[in-house]
N, C-alpha and C positions, 0 to 999 in steps of 0.2 A: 524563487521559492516564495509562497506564500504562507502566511498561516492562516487557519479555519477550525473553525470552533465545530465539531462537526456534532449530526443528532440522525441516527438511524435511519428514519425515513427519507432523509436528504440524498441515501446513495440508492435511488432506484436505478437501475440500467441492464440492459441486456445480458452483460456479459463484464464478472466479475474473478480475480486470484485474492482471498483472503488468507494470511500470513496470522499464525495465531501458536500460542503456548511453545514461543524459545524457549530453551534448553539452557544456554550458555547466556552472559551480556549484553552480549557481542551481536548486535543482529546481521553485520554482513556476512560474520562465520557460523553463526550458530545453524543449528538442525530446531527446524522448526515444522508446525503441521500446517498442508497448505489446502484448500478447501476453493477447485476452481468451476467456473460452471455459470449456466445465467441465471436467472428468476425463478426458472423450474428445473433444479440440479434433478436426472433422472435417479440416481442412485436411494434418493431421498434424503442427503444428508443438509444439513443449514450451519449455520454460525450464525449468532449475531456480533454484527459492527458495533461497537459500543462508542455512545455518547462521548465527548472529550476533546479535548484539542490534537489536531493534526495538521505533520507539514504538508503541503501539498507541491505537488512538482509538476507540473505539464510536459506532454511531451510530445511529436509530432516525428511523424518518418513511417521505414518499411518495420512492421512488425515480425518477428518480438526484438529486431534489433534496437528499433529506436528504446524500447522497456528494457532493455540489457542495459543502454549507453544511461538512461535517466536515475538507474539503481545506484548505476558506479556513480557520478556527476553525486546524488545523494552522498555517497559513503563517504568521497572527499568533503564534501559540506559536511556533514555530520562530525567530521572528525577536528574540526577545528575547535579550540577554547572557546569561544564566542558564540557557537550553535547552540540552539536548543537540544537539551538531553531526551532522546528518545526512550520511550516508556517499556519498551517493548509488551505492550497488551497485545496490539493488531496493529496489519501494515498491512493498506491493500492497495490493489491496483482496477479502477474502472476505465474499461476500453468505450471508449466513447463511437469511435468508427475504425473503420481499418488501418487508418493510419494515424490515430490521434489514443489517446490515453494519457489517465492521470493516476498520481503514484500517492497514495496518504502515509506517513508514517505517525501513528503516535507521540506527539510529545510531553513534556509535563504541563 
């Protein structure tokens, strides 16, 4: 896991899942809205990513298993005393190629 200071314009890419307005604390269980699509969403809808720190997780395989296995692998990290406390603003996911993608969660 790394961490990254992140700033809007840094996540250009094809093909975006942003995670945005939880419900609950809790970001593994909560209901949250999810906003997925590339650069030109046809529906016309947006989000913006907002500026901040975030963990960042890499992850490599068959999609969307490998993005299923790096969420769980997150919620254990997350859940340890010694993690950074997740902010829950935005939590997204950039697919880099078919079988590579990286996971950002907000932290403090």
């Amino acid at each position: 896991m790394a961490f990254y200071t992140a700033y809007p314009q840094a996540f250009e890419s094809p093909s975006k899942g942003v995670y945005t307005n939880y419900r609950e604390p809790n970001v593994a269980t909560s209901q949250c809205e999810l906003l997925a699509g590339s650069a030109t969403v046809e529906s016309g809808e947006s989000t913006t990513i907002p500026a901040g720190n975030y963990l960042l997780h890499r992850v490599v395989g068959q999609m969307p298993n490998a993005v299923i296995d790096g969420w769980n692998a997150l919620s254990y990290y997350l859940a340890r005393p010694d993690s950074p406390r997740p902010t829950q603003r935005c939590n997204f996911e950039k697919y880099i190629s078919e079988v590579e993608a990286e996971i950002y969660i907000s932290i403090d």
